[in-house]
C-alpha positions in Angstrom: 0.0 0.0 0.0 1.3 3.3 -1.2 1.7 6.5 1.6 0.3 10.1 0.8 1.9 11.0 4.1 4.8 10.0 5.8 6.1 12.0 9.3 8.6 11.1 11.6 8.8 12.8 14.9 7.2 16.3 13.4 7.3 19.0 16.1 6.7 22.7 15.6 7.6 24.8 18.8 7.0 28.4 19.3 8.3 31.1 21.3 6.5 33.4 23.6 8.1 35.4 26.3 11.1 33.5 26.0 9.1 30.4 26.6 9.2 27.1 24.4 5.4 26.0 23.3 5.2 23.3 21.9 2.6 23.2 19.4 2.8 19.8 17.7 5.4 17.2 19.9 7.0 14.5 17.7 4.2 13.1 15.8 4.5 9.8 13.6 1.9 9.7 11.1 1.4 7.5 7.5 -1.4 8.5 5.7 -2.5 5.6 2.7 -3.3 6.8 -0.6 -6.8 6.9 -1.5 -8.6 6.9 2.2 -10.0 10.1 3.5 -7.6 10.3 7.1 -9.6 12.6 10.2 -7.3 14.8 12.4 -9.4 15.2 15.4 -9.0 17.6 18.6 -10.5 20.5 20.4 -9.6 23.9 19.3 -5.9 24.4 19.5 -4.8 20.9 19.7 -1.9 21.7 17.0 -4.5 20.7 13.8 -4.2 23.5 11.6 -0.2 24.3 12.8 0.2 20.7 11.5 -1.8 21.2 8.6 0.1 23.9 7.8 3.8 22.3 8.2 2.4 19.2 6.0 1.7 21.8 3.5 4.6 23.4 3.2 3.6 26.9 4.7 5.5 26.2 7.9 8.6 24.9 8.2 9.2 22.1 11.5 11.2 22.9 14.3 12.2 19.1 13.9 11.3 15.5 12.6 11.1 14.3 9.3 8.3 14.2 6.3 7.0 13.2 2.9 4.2 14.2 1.3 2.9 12.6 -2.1 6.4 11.1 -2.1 8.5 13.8 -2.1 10.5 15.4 1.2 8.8 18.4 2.8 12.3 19.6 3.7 14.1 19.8 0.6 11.5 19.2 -2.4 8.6 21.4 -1.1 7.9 23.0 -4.4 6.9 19.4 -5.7 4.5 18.9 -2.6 2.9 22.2 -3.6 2.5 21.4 -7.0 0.7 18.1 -6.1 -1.6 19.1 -3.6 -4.4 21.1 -2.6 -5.4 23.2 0.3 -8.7 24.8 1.3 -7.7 26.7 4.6 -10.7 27.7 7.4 -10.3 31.1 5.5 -10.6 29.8 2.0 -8.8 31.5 -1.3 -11.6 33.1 -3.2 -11.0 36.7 -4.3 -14.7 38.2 -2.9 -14.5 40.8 -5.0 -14.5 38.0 -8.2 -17.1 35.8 -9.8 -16.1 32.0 -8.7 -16.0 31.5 -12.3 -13.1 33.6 -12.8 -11.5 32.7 -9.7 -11.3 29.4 -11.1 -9.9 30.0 -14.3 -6.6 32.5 -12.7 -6.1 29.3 -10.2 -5.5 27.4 -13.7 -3.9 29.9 -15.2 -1.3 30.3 -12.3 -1.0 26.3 -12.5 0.1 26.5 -16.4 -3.0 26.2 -18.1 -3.6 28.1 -21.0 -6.9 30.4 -20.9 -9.2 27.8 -22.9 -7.9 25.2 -20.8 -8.3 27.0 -17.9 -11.9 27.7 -18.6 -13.1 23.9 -19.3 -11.2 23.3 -16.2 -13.3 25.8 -14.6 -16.7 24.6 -16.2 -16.4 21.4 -14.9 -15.6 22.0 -11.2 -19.0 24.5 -11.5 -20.8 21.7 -12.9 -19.1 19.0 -10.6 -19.9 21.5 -7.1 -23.4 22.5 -8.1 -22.1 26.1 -8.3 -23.9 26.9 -11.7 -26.9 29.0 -10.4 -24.6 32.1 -8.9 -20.8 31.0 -10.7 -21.1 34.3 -12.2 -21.9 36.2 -9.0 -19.2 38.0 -7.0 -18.0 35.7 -4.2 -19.0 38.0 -2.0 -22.8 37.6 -2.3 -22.2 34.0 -1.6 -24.1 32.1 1.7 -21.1 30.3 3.7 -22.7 26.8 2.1 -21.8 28.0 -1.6 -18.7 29.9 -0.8 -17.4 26.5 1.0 -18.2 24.8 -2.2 -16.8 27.1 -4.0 -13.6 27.2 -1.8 -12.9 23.4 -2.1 -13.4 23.6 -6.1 -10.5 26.0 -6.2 -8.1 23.4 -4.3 -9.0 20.9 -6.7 -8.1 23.0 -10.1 -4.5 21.6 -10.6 -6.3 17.9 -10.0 -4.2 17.6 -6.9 -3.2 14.0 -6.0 -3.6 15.0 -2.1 -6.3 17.5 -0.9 -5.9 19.1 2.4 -9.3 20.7 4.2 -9.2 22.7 7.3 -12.3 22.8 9.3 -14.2 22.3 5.8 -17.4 22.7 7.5 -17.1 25.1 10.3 -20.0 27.9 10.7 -22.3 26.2 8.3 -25.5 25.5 9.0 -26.5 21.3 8.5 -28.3 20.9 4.4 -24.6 22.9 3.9 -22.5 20.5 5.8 -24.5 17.5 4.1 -23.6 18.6 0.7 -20.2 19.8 2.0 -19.8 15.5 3.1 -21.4 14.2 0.0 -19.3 16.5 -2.5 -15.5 15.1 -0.2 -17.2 11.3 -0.1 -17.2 11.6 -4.2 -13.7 13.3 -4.3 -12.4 10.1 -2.2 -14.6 7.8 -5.2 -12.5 9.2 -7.9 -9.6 8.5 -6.2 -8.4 11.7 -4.4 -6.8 11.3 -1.1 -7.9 14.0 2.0 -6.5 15.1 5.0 -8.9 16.7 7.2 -9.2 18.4 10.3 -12.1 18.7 12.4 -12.8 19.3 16.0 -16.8 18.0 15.2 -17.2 14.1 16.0 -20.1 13.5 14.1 -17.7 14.7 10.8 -15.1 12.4 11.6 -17.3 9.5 12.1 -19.8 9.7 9.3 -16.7 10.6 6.9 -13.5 9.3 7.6 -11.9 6.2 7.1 -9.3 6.3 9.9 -9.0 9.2 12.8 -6.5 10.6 14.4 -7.3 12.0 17.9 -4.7 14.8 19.1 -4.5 16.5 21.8 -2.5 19.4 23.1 0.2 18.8 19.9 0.3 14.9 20.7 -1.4 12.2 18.7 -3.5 10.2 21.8 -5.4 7.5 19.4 -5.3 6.2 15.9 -7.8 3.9 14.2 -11.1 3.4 12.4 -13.6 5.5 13.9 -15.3 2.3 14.9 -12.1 0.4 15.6 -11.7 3.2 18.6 -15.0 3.4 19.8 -14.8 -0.6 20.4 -12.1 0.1 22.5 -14.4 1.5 25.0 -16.5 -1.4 25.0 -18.6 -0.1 27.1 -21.9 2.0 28.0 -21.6 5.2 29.4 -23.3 6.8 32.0 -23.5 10.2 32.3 -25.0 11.8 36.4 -24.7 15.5 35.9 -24.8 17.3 39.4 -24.2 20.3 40.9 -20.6 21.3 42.4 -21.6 20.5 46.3 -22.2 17.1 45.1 -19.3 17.0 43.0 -17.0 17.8 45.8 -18.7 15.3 48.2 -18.6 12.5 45.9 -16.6 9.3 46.4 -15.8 7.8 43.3 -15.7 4.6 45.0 -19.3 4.8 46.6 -20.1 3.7 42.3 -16.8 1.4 41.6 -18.6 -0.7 44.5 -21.0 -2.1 41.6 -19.5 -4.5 39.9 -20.5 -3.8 36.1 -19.1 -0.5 36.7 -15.6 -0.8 34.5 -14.3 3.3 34.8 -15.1 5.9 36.7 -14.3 9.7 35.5 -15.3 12.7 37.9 -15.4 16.0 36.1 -16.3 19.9 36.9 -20.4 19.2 36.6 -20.8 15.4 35.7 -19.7 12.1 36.8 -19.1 9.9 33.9 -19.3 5.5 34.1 -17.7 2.8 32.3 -20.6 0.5 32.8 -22.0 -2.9 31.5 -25.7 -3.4 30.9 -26.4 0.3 31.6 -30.0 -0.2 31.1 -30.1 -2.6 34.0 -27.5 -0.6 36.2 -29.7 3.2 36.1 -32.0 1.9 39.4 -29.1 0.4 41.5 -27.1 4.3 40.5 -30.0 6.2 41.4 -30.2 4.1 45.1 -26.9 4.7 45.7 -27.0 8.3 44.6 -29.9 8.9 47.4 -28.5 6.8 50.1 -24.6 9.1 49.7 -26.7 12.1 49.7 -26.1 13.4 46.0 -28.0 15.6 44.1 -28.5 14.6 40.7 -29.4 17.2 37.9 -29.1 15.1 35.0 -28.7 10.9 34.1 -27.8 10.1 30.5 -27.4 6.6 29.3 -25.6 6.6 25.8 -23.3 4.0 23.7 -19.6 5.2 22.8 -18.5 7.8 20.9 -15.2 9.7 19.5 -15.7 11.7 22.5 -16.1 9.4 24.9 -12.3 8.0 23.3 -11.0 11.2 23.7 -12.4 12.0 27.0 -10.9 8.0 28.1 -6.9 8.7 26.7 -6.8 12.7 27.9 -9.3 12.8 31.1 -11.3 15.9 29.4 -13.8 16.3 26.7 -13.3 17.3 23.1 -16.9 19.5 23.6 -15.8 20.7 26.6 -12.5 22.2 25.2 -14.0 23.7 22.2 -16.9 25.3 24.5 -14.1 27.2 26.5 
């Protein structure tokens, strides 16, 4: 199997107040041609300063990496030429028609100007953008300018495409189309790298997932593969902070189909077995240790509930700080 991505120890540190931050710490990463690969954290888990190091817009403060087979270090106008990128931002000139954004991105790439504009017609046809291609960008709803965006990335038929956030701000019908146009791209044999701090994203989209947290890659697998890990229901007691600070994590490990316990600011979150059957015997010993209970969720696995198990804190949480 052939790699679109190959790192070795990447780090990327930064310097404030005379400080050392690291924002990515020695990640090892192979991404396989063809798959679409998930790069999954909270905000500021080092996703877009990696993104941006695999793309050749930052150079690493160490470690090694190829991308579409050629070295990041010392053949980076190759990786350029070969792949696409569709920041959070986007590319589009607002105060252009997408039409003719299209066509300069061709022409920059070597095309000549008919060339250029068949290239053109056929992303508008391919993204649904005919209804407003001739509109400036800047009359565009965040759905069509998203669209829009990713048709751009994919003028030079890049054998790699690189997404950032592809779907942040937009409301759901523009996220759906947003999925259905990247699940085609992946059909006609693109390879993507996306990042994405939403879980439902990763899960419905990706092939494999990487979960990183604070620069550090904590889990890598089939989105699947690492919910199975948990193998387990979870059980979710929200309460107020005077419980929280009275309760004994060990008043609930006393029940034997309970696998994990995690206390956090509001909640108190279970590994269990049979949840279904567990919720009465919970809510007895909740009343008999004198805890208050606000909320009880019962719910299987999820990315989060991976992420929350390898780091102790919640990818919502973060991103709701």
């Amino acid at each position: 199997m052939s790699f679109a991505i190959q790192i070795k120890n990447l780090t990327k540190a930064f310097y404030s107040n005379k400080k050392e931050v690291l924002a990515v710490n020695g990640l090892d990463l192979i991404v396989h041609t063809g798959e679409i690969f998930g790069f999954l954290g909270p905000n500021g888990a080092g996703k877009t300063t990696t993104m941006r190091m695999l793309t050749t817009l930052l150079k690493p403060t160490a470690g090694t990496g190829h991308v579409v087979g050629y070295d990041l270090a010392t053949q980076a106008e190759l990786v350029r030429r070969r792949i696409g990128y569709v920041s959070q931002s986007g590319g589009l000139e607002r105060s252009a028609t997408a039409r003719e954004n299209l066509i300069l991105q061709a022409r920059i790439f070597g095309y000549s100007f008919q060339e250029a504009a068949d290239r053109a017609a056929r992303l508008i046809s391919a993204f649904e953008l005919v209804d407003f291609a001739d509109r400036y960008v800047e009359t565009y709803s965040g759905g069509q300018r998203r669209r829009a965006d990713i048709a751009l990335g994919l003028v030079h038929k890049p054998k790699l495409l690189f997404l950032d956030e592809p779907t942040v701000g937009l409301d759901p019908q523009s996220r759906a189309h947003v999925w259905e146009q990247i699940r085609r791209l992946r059909e006609e044999g693109t390879t993507i790298f996306l990042t994405t701090h939403y879980l439902d994203e990763a899960d419905n989209l990706c092939d494999r997932v990487a979960i990183v947290d604070r620069g550090t890659i904590v889990a890598l697998d089939t989105p699947s593969a690492l919910k199975r890990q948990i193998g387990s229901d979870i059980i979710t007691l929200g309460m107020p902070e005077t419980s929280i600070a009275l309760c004994d994590t060990a008043v609930f490990s006393s029940l034997a189909d309970v696998r994990e316990v995690i206390k956090e600011k509001e909640s108190v979150r279970l590994l269990v077995r049979q949840g279904e059957s567990l919720l009465p015997h919970l809510l007895r010993l909740c009343d008999a240790a004198g805890l208050t209970l606000t909320t009880i969720s019962l719910h299987h696995p999820t990315l989060d509930d991976v992420f929350l198990q390898k780091t102790g804190h919640s990818i919502t949480q973060e991103n709701n700080r």
